[in-house]
N, C-alpha and C positions, 0 to 999 in steps of 0.2 A: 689390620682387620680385613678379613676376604672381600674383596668387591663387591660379590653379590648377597653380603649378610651388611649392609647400612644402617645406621639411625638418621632419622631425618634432622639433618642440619641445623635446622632453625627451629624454633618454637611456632613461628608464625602459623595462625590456624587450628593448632590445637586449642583445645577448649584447656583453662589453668590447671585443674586436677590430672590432666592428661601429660602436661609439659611437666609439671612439678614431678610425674613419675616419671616422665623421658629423661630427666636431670638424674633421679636415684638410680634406676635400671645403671645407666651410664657408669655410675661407681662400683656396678658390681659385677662390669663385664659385658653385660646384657646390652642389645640394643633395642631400640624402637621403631615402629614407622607407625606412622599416625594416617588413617584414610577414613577418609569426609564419610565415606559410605563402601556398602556389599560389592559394588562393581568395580573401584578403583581398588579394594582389598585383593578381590579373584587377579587383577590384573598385576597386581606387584609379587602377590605369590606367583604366578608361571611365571615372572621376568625371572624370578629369584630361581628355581628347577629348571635345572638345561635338559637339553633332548636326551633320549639313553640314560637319567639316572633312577635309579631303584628310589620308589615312594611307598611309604608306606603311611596309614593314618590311624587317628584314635577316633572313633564314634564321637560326635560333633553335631550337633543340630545349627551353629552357625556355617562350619562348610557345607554343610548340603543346601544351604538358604541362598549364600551367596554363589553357590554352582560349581562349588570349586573338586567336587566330586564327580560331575559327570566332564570338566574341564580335565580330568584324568582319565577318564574311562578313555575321552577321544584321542588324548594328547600321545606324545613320545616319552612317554616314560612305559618304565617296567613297573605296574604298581603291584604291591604283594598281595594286599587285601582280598581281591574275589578269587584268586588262589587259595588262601586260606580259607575263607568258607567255604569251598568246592570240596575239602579233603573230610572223608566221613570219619576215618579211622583217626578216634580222641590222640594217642600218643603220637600219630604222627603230626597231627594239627597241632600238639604243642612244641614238637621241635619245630617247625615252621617258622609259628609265631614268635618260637626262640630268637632261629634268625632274622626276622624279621626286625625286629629292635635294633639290630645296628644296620638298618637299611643310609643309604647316603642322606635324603630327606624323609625326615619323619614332621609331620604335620598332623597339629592336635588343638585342643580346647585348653582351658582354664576355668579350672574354679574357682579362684578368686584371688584377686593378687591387693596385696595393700598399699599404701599410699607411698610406704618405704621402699616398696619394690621386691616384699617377698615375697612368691608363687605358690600359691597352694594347691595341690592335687591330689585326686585319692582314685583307685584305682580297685576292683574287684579281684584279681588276679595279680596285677603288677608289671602287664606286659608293657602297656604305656609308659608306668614313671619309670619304669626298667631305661626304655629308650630315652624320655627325659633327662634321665641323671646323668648319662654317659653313653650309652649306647651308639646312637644316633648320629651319623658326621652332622648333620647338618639339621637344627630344631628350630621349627615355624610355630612359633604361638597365635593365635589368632582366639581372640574375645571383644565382646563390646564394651565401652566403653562402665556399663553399667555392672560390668567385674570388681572393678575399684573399689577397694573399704576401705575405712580410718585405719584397722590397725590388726594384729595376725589375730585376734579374740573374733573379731566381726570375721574375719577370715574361715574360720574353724564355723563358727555358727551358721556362716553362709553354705560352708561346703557341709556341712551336717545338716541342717534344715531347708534347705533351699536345692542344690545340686542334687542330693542324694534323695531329698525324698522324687525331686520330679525322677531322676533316674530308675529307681525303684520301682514308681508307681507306672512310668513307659514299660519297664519290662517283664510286668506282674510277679513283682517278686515279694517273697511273704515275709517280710522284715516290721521291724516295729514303725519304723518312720511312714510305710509305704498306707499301713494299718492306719495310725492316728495323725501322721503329718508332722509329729515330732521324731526327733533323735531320741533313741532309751539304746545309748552306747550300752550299759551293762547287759542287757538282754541280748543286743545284737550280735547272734552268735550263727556259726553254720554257712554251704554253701551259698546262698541269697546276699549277702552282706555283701555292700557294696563296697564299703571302706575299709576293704582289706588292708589297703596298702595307703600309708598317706605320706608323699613327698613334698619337703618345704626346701623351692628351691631361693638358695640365699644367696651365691653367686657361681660366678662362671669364669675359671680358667683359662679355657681354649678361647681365644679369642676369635670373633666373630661366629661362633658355634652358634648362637642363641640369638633369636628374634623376636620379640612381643611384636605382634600385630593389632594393632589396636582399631576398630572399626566403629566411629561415631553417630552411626543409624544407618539403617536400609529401609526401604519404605515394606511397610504390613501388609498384608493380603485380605488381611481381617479388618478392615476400616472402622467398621460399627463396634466389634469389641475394644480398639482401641480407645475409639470415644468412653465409651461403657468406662474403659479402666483409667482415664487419664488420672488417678489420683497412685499411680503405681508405687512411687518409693520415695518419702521427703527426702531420704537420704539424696538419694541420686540425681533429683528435680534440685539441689543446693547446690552441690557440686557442677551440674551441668545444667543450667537454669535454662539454657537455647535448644534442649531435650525434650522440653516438657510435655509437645504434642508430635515427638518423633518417638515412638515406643518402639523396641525391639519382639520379637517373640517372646524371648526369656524373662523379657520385663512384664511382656503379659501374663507369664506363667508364675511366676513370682507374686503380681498381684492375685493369680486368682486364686492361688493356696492362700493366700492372707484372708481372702474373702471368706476361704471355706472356715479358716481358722473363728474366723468372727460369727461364721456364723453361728460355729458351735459354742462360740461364747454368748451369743446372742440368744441362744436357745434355752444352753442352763440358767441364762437368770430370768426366763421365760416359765420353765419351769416351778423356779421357786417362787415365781409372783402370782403363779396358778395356783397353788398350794396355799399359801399366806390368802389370797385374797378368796378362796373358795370354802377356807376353813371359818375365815372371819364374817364371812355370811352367813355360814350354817352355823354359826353359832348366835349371830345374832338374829336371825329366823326362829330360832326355836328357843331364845332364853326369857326367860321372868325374874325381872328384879323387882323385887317388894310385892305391889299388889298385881293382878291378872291385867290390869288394863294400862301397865307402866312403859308396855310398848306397843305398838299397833302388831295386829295380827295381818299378816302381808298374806296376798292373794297367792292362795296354795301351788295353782296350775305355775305360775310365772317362775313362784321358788323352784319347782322342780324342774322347771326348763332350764333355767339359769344354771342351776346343780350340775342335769345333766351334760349342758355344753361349757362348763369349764373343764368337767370331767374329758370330754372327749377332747377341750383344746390339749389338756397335759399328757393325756396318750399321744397325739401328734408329734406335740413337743418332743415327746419320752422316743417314740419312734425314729425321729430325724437327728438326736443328738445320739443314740445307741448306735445308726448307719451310720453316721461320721466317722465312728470311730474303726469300724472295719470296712471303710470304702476306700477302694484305689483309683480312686478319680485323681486325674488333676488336677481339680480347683473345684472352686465352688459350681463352675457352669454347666462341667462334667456331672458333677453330684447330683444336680438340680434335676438333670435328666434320667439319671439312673433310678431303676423303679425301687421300691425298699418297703419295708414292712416288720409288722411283729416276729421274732426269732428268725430274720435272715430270710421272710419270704419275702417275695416279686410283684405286691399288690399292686401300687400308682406311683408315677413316678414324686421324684423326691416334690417335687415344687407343687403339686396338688396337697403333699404333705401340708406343706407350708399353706398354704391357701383355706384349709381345714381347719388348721390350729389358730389363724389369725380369724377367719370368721365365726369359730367356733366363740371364741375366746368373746368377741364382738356382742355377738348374739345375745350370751351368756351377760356379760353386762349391762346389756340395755332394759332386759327381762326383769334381772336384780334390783334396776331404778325402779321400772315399772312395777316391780312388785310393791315398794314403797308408794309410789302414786295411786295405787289400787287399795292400798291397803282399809283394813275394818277398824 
């Protein structure tokens, strides 16, 4: 194995679901190195790239976190990337990125690797897993620890519902996932699609070619949202229980599409309990069984108040679960902010929505009591 592509020797330190993969990885070529955190990672990738070799990367939100992008810009290497973006002319930028693929080190992300040690990737083009599979002398994996899934099923649903819609929704692209926050594979057709390309890598030949970098937390920038999300993943709070108040970026991202996800489930059953409970007043507001005085006659003003403001909470409702479905926010914090309205206009934003429909709703309740307590 090359000297400078190691697995770390010992288990010591890693967290169990971490070592448990450093042992499969191991059987199928691949190696490991496991770092406590974003600074000791940036530092064992430059050990790893000597001066003078051609770099090239895949779009990453953990290298740009842990610095390991502008640790390029400064460093001795030839990197390809802002070359590539410089070139205006399309055909010539994709021979570029042609060559660029079997650059010496290529360094990139993961979408999701499982507990066996398969790699899952997908790709809009294929320039990356191009270099993944073979291209590349030399492949740096670098993910958090909270990549890990049970098994290649949670693998695909992670990288369908999780990687691609946040990818999507970062690069305003009009896909179905990026729209509702689900995968609708059949539909997902056309330039936009991000999973063009899906590579599952299973093992590795060349020996010492391949590196999983594994990275156990970097501290947030975002403190207060952290707190806000500390219920991010059971999944991953099981496996790594010493996690629990160390969130990554992605882990907050990942909760806050869960949130948005809830809360449009929260909405439609919001909805239907507006209906049911606004129809079962107005029916019994206005019904006579047997004789005229079999029910009280409730105070008119309050029935119409009540009427009016359940009406107006299920228009709220009806408004904020309609913008969910064509908002490219990502997550619920984003959404909350974004202004939305009847047919796609710009009225208030989402969470006065929200504050409408729950006072609304309130109001209309207490009115409906009182209508009873008033009654003739």
């Amino acid at each position: 194995m090359d000297a400078r592509i190691q697995t770390t020797a010992l288990d010591g330190g890693m967290p169990p679901a971490v070592a448990g993969l450093n042992r499969e990885l191991a059987r199928r070529g691949i190696a490991l190195e496991y770092c406590a955190d974003g600074a000791s990672a940036l530092a064992f990738l430059l050990s790893r790239i000597p001066a003078g070799a051609t770099v090239m990367n895949g779009g990453s939100t953990t290298l740009e976190r842990i610095g390991f992008l502008d640790a390029l810009e400064d460093g001795p290497y030839d990197w390809l990337r802002p070359g590539i973006a410089a070139i205006a002319d399309p055909d010539e930028r994709i021979r570029v990125r042609r060559r660029a693929t079997i650059a010496d080190y290529f360094v990139g992300g993961i979408n999701a690797v499982t507990e066996a040690g398969e790699i899952v990737n997908a790709d809009g083009s294929g320039n990356r897993i191009a270099a993944y599979a073979f291209g590349a002398g030399k492949l740096l994996l670098v993910a958090g620890v909270n990549k890990i899934v049970p098994d290649i099923a949670s693998a695909f649903e992670r990288l369908r519902n999780v990687a691609a819609v946040a990818e999507c929704r970062h690069l305003g692209m009009n896909t179905p996932c990026a729209l509702t926050g689900r995968c609708d594979n059949a539909a997902c057709r056309g330039p936009d699609r991000h999973c063009g390309k899906v590579l599952v890598i299973e093992n590795e030949r060349i020996a010492g070619r391949i590196c999983v970098v594994m990275i156990g937390r970097w501290d947030t920038r975002d403190r207060s949202a952290a707190a806000e999300l500390y219920h991010v993943s059971v999944q991953s709070s099981n496996l790594f229980p010493e996690r629990s108040n160390k969130l990554t970026q992605e882990d907050m991202m990942e909760a806050n599409l869960k949130k948005l996800e809830l809360l449009y489930d929260y909405t439609k059953f919001h909805i239907g309990l507006y209906l049911v409970f606004a129809s079962a007043y107005i029916t019994l507001a206005t019904s006579k069984i047997g004789r005229k005085d079999a029910l009280p006659i409730l105070q008119p003003t309050l029935v119409w108040i009540a009427v009016v403001c359940f009406m107006v909470a299920g228009v709220a409702a009806g408004v904020i679960a309609s913008s969910i479905t064509q908002s490219r926010s990502n997550g619920a914090d984003d959404f909350l902010r974004e202004k939305i309205g009847p047919w796609s206009t710009m009225l208030l934003p989402a969470r006065l929505w929200v504050y409408i429909e729950h006072t609304a709703f309130w109001l209309g309740l207490i009115c409906a009591v009182l209508s009873f307590v008033f009654s003739k």
